[in-house]
N, CA, C and O atoms as CSV, one atom per row, in Angstrom:
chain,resi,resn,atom,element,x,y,z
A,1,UNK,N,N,32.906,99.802,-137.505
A,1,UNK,CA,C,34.161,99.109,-137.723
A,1,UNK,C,C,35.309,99.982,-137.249
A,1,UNK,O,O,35.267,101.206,-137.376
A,2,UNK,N,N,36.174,99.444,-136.789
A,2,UNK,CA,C,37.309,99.749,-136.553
A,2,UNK,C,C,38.428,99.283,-137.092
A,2,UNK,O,O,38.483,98.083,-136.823
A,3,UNK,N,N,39.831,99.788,-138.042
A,3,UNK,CA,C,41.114,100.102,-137.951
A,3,UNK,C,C,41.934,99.437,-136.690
A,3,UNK,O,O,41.531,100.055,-135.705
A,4,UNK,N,N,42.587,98.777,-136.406
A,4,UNK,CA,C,42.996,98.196,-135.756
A,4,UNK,C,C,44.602,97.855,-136.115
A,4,UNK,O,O,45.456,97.117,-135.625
A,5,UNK,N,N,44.545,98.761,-137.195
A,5,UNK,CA,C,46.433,98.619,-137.575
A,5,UNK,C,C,46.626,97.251,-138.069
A,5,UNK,O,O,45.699,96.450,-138.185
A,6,UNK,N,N,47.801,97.013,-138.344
A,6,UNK,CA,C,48.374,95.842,-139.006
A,6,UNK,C,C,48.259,94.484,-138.287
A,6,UNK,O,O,48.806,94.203,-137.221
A,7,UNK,N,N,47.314,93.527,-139.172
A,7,UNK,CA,C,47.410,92.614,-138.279
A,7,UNK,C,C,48.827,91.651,-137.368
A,7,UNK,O,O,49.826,91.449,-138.058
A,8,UNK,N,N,48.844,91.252,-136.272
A,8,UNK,CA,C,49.905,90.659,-135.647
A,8,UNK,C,C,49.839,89.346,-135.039
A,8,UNK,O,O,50.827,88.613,-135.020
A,9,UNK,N,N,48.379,88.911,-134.387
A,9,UNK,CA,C,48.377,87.743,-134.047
A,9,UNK,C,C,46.510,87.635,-134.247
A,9,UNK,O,O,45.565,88.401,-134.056
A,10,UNK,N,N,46.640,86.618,-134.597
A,10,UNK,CA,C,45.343,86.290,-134.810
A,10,UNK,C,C,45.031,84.285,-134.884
A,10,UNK,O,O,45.579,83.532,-135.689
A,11,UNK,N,N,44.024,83.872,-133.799
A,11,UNK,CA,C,43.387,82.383,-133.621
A,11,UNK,C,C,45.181,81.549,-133.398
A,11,UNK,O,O,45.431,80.388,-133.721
A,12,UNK,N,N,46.057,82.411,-132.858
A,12,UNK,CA,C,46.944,81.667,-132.640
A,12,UNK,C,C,48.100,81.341,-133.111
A,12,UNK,O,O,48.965,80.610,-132.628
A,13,UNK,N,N,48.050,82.298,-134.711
A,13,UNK,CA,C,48.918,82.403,-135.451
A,13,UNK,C,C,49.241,83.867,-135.443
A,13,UNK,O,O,48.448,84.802,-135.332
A,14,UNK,N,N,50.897,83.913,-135.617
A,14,UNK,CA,C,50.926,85.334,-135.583
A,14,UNK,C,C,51.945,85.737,-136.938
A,14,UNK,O,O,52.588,84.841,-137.485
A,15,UNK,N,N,52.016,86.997,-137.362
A,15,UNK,CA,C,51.593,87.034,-138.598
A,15,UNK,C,C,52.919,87.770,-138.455
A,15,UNK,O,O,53.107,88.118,-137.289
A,16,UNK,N,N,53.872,88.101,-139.277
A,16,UNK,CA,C,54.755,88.853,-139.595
A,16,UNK,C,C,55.067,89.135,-141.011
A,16,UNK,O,O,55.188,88.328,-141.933
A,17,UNK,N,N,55.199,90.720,-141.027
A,17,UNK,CA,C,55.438,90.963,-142.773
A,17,UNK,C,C,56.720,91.564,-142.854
A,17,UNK,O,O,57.229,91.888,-141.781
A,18,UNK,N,N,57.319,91.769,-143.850
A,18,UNK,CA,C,58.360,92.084,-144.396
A,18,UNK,C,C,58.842,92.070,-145.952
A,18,UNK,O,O,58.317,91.157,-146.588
A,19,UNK,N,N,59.642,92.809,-146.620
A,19,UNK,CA,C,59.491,93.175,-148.299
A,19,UNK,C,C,59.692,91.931,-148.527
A,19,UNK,O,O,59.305,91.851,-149.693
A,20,UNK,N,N,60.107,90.657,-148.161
A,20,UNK,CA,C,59.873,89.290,-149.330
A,20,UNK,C,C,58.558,88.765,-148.805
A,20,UNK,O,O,58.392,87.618,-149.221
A,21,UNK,N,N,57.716,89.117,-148.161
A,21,UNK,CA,C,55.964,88.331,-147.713
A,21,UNK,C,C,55.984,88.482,-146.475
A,21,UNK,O,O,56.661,89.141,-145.686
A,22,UNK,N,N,54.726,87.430,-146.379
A,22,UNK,CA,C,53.996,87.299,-145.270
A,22,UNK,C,C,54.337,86.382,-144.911
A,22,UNK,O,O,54.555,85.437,-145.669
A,23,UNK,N,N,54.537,86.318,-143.400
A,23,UNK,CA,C,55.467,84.433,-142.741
A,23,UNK,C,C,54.367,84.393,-141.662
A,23,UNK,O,O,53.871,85.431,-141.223
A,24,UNK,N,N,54.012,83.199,-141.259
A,24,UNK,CA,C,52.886,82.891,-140.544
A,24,UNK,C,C,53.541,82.101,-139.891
A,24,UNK,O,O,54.225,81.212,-140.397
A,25,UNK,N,N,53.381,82.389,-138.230
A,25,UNK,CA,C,54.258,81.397,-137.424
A,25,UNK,C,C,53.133,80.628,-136.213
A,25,UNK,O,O,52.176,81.364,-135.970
A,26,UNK,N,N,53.121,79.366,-135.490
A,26,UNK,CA,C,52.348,79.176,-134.370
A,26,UNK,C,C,53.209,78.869,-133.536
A,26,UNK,O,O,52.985,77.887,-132.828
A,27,UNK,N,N,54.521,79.660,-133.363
A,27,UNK,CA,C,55.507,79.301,-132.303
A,27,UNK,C,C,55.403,79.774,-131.041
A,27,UNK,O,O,56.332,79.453,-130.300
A,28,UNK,N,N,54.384,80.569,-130.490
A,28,UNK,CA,C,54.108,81.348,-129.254
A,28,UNK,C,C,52.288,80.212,-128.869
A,28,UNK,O,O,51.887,79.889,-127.751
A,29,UNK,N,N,51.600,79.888,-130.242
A,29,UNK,CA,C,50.717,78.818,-129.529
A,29,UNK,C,C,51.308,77.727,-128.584
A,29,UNK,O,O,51.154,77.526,-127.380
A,30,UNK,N,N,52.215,76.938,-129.781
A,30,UNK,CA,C,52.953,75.506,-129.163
A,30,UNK,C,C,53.445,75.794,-128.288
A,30,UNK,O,O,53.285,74.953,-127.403
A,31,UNK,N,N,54.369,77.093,-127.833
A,31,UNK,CA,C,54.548,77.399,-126.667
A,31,UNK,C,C,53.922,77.254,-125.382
A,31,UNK,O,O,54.208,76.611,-124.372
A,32,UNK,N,N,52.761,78.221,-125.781
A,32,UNK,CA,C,51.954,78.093,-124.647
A,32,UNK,C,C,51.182,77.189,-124.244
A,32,UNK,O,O,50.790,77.150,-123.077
A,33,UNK,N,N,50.752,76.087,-125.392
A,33,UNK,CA,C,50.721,74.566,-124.986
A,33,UNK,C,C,51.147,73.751,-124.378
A,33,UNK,O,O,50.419,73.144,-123.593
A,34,UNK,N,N,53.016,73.310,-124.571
A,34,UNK,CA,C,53.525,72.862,-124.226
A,34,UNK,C,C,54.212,73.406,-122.224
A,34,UNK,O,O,54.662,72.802,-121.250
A,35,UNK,N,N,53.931,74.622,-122.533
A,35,UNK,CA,C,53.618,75.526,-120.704
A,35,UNK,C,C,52.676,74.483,-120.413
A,35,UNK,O,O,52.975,73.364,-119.996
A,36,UNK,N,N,51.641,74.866,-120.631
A,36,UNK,CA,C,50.086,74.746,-120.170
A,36,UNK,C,C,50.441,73.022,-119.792
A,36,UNK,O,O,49.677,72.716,-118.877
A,37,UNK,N,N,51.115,72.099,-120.085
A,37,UNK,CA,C,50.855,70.633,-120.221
A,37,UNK,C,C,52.454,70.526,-119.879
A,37,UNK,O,O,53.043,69.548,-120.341
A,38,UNK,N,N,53.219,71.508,-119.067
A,38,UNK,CA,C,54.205,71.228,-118.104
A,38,UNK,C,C,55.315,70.321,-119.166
A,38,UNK,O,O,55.802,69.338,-118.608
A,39,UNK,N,N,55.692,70.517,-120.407
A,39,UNK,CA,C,56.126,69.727,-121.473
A,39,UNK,C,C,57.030,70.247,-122.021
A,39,UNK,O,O,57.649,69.605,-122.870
A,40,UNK,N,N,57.366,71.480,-121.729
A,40,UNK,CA,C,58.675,72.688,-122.023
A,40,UNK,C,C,60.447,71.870,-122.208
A,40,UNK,O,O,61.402,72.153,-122.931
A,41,UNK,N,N,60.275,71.039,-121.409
A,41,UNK,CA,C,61.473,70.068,-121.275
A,41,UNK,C,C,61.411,68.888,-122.362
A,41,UNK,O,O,62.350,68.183,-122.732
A,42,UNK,N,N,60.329,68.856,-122.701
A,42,UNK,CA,C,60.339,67.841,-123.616
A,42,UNK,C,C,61.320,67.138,-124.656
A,42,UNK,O,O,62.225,67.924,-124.937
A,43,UNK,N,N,61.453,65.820,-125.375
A,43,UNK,CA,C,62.688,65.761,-126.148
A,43,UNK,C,C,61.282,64.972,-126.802
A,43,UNK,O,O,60.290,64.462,-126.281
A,44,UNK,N,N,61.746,65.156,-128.218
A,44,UNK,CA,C,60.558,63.925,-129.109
A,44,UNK,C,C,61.091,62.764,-129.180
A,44,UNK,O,O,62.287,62.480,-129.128
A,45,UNK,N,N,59.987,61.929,-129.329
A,45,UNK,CA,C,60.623,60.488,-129.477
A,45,UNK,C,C,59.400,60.170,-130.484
A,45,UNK,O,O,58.429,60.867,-130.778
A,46,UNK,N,N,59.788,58.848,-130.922
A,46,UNK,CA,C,58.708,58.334,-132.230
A,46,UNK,C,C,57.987,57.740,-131.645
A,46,UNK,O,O,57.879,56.908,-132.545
A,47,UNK,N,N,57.203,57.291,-130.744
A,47,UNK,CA,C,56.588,56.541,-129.856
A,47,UNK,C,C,56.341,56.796,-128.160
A,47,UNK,O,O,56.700,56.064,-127.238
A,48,UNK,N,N,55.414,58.422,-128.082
A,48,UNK,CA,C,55.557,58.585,-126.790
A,48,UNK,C,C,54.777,57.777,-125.777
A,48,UNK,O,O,54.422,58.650,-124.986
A,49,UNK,N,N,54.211,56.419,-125.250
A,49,UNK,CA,C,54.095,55.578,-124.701
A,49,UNK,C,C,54.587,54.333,-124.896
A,49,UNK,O,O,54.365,53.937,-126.040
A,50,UNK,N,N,55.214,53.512,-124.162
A,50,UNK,CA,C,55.501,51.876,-124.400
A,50,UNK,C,C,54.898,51.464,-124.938
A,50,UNK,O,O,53.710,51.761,-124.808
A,51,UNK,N,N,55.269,50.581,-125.826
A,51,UNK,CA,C,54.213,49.517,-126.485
A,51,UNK,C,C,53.988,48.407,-125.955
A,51,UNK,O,O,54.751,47.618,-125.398
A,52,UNK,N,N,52.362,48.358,-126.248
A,52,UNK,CA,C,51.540,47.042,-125.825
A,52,UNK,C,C,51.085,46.906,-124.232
A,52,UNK,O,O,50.502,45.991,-123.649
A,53,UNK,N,N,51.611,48.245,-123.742
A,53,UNK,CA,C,50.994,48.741,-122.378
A,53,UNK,C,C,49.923,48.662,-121.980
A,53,UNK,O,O,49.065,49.228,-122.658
A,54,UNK,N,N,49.520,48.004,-120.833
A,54,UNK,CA,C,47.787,47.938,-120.434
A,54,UNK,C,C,47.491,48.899,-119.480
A,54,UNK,O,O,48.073,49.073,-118.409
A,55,UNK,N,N,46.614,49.471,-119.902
A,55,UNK,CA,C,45.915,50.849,-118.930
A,55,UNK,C,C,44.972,49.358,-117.308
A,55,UNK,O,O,44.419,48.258,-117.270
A,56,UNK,N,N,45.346,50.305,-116.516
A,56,UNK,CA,C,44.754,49.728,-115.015
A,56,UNK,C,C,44.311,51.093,-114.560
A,56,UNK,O,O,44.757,52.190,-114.899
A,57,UNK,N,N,43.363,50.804,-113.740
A,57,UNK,CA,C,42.828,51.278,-112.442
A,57,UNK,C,C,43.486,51.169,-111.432
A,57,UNK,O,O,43.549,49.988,-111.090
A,58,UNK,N,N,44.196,52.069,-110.558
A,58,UNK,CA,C,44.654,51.922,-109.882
A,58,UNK,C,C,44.374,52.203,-108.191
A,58,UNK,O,O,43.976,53.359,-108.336
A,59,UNK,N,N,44.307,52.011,-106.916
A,59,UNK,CA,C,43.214,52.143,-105.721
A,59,UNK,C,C,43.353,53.810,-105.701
A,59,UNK,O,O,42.405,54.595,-105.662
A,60,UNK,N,N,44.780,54.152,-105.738
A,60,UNK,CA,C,45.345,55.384,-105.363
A,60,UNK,C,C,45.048,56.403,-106.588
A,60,UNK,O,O,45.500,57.533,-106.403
A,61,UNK,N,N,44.413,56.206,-107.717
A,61,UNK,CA,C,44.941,57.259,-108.832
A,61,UNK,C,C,43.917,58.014,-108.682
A,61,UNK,O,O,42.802,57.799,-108.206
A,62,UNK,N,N,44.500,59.106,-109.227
A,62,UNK,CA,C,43.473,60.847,-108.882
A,62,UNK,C,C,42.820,60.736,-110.204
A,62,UNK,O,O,43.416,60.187,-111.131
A,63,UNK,N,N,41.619,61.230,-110.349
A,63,UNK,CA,C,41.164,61.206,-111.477
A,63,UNK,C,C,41.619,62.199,-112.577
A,63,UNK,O,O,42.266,63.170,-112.186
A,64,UNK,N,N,41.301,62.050,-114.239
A,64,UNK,CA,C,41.461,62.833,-114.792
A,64,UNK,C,C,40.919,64.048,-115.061
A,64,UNK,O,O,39.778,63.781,-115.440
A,65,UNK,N,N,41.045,65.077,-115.086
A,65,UNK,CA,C,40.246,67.088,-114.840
A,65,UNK,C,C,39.675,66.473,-116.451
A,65,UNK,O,O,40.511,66.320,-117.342
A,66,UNK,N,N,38.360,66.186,-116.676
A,66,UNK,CA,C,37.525,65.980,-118.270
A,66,UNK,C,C,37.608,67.218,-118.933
A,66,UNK,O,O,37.546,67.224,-120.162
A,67,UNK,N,N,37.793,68.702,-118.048
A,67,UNK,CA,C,37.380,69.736,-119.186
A,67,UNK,C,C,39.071,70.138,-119.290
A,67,UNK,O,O,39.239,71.052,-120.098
A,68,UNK,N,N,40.044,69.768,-118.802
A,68,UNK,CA,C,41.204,70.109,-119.123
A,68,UNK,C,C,41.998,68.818,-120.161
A,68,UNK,O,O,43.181,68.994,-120.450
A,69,UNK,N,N,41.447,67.856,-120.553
A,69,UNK,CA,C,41.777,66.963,-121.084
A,69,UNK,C,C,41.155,67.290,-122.688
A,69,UNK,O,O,41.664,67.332,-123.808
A,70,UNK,N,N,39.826,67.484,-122.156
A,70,UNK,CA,C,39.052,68.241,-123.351
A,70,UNK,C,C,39.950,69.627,-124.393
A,70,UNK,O,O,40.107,69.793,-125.603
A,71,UNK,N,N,40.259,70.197,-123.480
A,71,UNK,CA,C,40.804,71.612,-123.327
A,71,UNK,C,C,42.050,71.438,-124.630
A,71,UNK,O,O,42.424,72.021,-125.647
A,72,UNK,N,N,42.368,70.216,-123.804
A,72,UNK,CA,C,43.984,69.524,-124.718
A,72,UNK,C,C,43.732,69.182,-126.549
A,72,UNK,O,O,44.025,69.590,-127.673
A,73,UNK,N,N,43.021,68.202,-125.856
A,73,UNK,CA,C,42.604,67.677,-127.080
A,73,UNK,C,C,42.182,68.947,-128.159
A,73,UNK,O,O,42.746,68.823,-129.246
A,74,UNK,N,N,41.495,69.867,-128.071
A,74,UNK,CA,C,40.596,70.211,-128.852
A,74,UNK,C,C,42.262,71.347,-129.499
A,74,UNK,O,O,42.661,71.468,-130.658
A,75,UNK,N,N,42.722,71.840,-128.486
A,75,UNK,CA,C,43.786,72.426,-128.888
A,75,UNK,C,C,44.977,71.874,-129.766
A,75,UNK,O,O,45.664,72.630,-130.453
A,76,UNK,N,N,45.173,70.551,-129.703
A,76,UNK,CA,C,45.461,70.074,-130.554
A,76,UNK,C,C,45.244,69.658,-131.689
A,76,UNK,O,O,46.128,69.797,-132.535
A,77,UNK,N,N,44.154,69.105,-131.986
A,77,UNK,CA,C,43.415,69.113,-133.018
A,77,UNK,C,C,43.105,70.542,-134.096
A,77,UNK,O,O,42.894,70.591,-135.308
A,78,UNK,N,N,43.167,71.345,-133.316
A,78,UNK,CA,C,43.557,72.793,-133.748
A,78,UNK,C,C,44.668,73.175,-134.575
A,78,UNK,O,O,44.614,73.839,-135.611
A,79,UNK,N,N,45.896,72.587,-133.897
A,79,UNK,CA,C,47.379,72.861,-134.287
A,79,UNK,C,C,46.745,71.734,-135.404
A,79,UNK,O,O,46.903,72.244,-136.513
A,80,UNK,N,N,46.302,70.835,-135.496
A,80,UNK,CA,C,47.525,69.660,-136.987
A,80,UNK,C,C,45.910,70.042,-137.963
A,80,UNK,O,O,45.702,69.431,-139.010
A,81,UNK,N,N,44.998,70.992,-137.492
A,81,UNK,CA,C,44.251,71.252,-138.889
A,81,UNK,C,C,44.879,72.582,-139.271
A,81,UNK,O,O,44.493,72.866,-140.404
A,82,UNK,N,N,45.623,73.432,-138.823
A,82,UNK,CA,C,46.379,74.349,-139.498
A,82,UNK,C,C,47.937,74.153,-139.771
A,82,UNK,O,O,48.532,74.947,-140.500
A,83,UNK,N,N,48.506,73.205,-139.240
A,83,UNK,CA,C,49.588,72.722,-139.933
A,83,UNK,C,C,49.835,71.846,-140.085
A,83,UNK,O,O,50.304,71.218,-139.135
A,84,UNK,N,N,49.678,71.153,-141.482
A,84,UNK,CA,C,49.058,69.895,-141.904
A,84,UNK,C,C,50.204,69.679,-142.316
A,84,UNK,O,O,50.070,69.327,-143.488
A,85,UNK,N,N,51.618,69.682,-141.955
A,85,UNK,CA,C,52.856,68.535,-142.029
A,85,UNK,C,C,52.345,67.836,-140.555
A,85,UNK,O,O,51.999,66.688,-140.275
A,86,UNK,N,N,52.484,69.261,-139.642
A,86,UNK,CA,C,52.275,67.372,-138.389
A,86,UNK,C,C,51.399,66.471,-138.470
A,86,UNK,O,O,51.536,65.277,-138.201
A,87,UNK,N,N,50.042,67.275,-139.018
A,87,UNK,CA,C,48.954,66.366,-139.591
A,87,UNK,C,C,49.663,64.648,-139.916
A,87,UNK,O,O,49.631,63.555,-139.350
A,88,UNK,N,N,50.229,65.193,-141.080
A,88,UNK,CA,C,50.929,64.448,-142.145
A,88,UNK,C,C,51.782,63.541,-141.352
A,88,UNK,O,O,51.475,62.353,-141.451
A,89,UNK,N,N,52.831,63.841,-140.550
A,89,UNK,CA,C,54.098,63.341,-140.153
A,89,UNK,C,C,53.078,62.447,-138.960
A,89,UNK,O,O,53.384,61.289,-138.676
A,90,UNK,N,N,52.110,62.983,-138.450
A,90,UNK,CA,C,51.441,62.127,-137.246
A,90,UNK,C,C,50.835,60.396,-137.902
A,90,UNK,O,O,50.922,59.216,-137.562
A,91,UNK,N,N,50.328,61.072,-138.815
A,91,UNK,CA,C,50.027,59.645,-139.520
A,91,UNK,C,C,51.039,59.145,-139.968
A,91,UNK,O,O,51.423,58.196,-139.284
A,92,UNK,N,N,51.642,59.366,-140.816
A,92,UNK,CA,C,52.398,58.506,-141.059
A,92,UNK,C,C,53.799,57.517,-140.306
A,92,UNK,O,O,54.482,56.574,-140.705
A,93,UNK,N,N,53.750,58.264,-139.152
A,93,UNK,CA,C,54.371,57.687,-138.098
A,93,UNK,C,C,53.153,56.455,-137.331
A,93,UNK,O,O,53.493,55.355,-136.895
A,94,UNK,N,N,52.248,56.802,-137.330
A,94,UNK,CA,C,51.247,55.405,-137.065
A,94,UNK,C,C,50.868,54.456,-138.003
A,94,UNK,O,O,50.173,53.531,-137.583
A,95,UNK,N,N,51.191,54.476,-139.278
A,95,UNK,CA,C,51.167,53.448,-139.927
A,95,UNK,C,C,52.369,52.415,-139.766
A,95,UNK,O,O,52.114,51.213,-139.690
A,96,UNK,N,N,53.611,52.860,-139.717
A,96,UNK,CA,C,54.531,52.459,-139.287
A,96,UNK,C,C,54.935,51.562,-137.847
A,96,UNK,O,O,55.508,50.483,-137.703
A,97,UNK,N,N,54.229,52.752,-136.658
A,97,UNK,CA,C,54.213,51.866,-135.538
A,97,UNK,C,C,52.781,50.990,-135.340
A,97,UNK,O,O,52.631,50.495,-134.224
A,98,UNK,N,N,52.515,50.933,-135.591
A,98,UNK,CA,C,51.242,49.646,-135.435
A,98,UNK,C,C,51.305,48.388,-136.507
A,98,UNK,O,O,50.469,47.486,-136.451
C-alpha cells in the first residue's frame, strides 16, 4: 500500500477540505462532459427537443458512433446516480411534460 496524500479527485468527484468540512464537487466532470458533447455554450431549457417530433431516416444522414453514444449515456447515468437532485429534477420535469 501506498500513502498517496490527501485525497483530491476521485471517480469524478473532487474533494475539497477545509475547517467547516468536506465539500464534494462534480464541476470539472460536467465540464468535461459538456466539452466532450461540444455543449459548453449551452443555455437549459425545460424541453430539449420539440414536441411530438417524428424521428426519419434520412438518404444523406451519417450514422450514429454506438460506442460514443454508449460512452454518453453511461456517463450520464453516472452523474444523476451520484447527484440525485438532477436525478430528482429530471423526473419530475417528465411527469409534467408528457
Amino acid at each position: 500500500m501506498k500513502d498517496l496524500g490527501q485525497l483530491k479527485y476521485f471517480l469524478g468527484i473532487e474533494v475539497a477540505r477545509s475547517k467547516k468540512g468536506i465539500s464534494l464537487s462534480q464541476r470539472k466532470y460536467v465540464l468535461d462532459l459538456l466539452a466532450e458533447t461540444g455543449m459548453l455554450d449551452c443555455r437549459p431549457i425545460e424541453t430539449p427537443i420539440e414536441m411530438n417530433h417524428g424521428l426519419a431516416i434520412y438518404p444523406d444522414q451519417v450514422p450514429t458512433d454506438k460506442g460514443r453514444y454508449q460512452r454518453l449515456v453511461g456517463r450520464l447515468i453516472y452523474l444523476s446516480h451520484t447527484r440525485p437532485d438532477i436525478a430528482y429534477a429530471s423526473i419530475w420535469m417528465q411527469s409534467f411534460v408528457f
